[in-house]
C-alpha positions as CSV (number, residue, x, y, z in Angstrom):
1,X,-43.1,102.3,6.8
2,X,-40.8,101.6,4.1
3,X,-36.7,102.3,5.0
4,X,-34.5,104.8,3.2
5,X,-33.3,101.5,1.4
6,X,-36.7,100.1,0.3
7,X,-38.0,103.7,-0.9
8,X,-34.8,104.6,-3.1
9,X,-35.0,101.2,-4.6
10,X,-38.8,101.7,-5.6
11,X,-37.9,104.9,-7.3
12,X,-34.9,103.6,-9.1
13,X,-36.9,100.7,-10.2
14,X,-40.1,103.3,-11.4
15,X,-37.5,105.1,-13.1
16,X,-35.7,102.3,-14.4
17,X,-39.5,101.2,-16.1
18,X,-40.1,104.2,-17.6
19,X,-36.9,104.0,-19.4
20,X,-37.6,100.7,-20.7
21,X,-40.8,101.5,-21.9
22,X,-39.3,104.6,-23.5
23,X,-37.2,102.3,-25.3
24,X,-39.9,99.6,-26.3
25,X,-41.7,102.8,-28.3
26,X,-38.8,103.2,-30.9
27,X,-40.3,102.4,-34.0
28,X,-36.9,100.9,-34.8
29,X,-37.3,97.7,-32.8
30,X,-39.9,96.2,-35.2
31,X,-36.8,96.3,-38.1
32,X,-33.9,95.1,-39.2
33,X,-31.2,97.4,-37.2
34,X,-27.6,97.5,-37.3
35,X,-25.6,96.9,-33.8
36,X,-24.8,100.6,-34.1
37,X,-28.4,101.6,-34.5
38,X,-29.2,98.8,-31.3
39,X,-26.7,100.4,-29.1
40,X,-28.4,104.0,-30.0
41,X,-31.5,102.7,-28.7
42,X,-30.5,100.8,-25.5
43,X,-28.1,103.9,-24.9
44,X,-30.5,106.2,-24.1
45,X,-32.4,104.2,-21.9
46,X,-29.3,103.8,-19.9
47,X,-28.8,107.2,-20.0
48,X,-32.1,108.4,-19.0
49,X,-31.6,105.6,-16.0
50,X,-28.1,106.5,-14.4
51,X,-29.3,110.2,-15.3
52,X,-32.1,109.7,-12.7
53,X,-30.0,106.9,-10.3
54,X,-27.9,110.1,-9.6
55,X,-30.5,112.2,-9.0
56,X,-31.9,110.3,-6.3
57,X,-28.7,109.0,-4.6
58,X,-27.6,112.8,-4.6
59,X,-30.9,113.7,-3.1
60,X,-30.6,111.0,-0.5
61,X,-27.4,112.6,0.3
62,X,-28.0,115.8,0.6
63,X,-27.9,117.8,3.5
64,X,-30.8,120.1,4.3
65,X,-29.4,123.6,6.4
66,X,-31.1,126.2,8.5
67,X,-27.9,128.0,8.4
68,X,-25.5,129.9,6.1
69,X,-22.3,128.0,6.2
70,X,-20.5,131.7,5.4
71,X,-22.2,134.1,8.2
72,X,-24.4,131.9,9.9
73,X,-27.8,133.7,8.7
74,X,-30.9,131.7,8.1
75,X,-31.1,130.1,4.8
76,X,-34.4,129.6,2.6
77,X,-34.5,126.7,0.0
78,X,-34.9,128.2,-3.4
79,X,-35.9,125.0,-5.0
80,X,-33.9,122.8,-7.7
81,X,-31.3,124.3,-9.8
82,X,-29.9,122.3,-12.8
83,X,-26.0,121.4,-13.5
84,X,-24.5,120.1,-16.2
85,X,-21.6,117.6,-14.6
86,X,-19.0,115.4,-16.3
87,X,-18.6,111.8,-14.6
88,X,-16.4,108.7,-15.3
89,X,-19.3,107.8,-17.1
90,X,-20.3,110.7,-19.3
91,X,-22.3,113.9,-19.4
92,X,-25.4,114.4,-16.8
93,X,-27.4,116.9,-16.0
94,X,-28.1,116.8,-11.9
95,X,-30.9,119.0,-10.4
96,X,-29.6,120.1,-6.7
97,X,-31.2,121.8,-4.3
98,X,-30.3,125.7,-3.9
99,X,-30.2,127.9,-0.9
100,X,-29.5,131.4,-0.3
101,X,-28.6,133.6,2.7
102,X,-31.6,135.8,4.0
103,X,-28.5,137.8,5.3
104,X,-25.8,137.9,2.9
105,X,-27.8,137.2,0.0
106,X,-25.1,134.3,-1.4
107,X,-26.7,131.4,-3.0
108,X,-25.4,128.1,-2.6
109,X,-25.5,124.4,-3.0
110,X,-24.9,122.4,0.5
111,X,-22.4,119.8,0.3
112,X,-23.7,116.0,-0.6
């Protein structure tokens, strides 16, 4: 069985792939471009990767509870919810996992 290590590194290296080949189907790559036109090109592959490196280091992190951190009640996972976040390193747009309260009813995103 693979470790925590050895599984996040296969995702981040799928993910890293499918950027590349993302990239490798601009039609601009068979012309003449400009270093601004380049750096478009390779920019959004490295966007799309550190987009979903964060993802799945924030998932890895992420703490799963059974309990409302606000009145102890039992929590049920609502799925992923999407955030737009600034970093150092620009704009992304994380997907976190939800809970809320069967008791209270409040709706919240566990620490990571």
């Amino acid at each position: 069985m693979p470790t925590q290590r050895e599984a996040l590194k296969a995702k981040l290296l799928a993910r890293a792939e499918a950027a590349i080949d993302e990239m490798l189907r601009d039609e601009r790559l068979h012309e003449q471009m400009t270093l601004s036109q380049i750096e478009q090109v390779v920019g959004l592959s490295e966007t799309d990767f550190r987009q979903a490196a964060l993802e799945e280091i924030i998932a890895l992190q992420q703490a799963t509870p059974t309990t409302c951190p606000l009145c102890g009640g039992q929590v049920e996972n609502k799925g992923k919810k999407r955030k737009q976040v600034a970093s150092r390193r620009g704009e992304a747009d994380i997907g976190r996992a939800y809970y809320q309260c069967q008791t209270c009813h409040r709706g919240y995103f566990p620490p990571g």
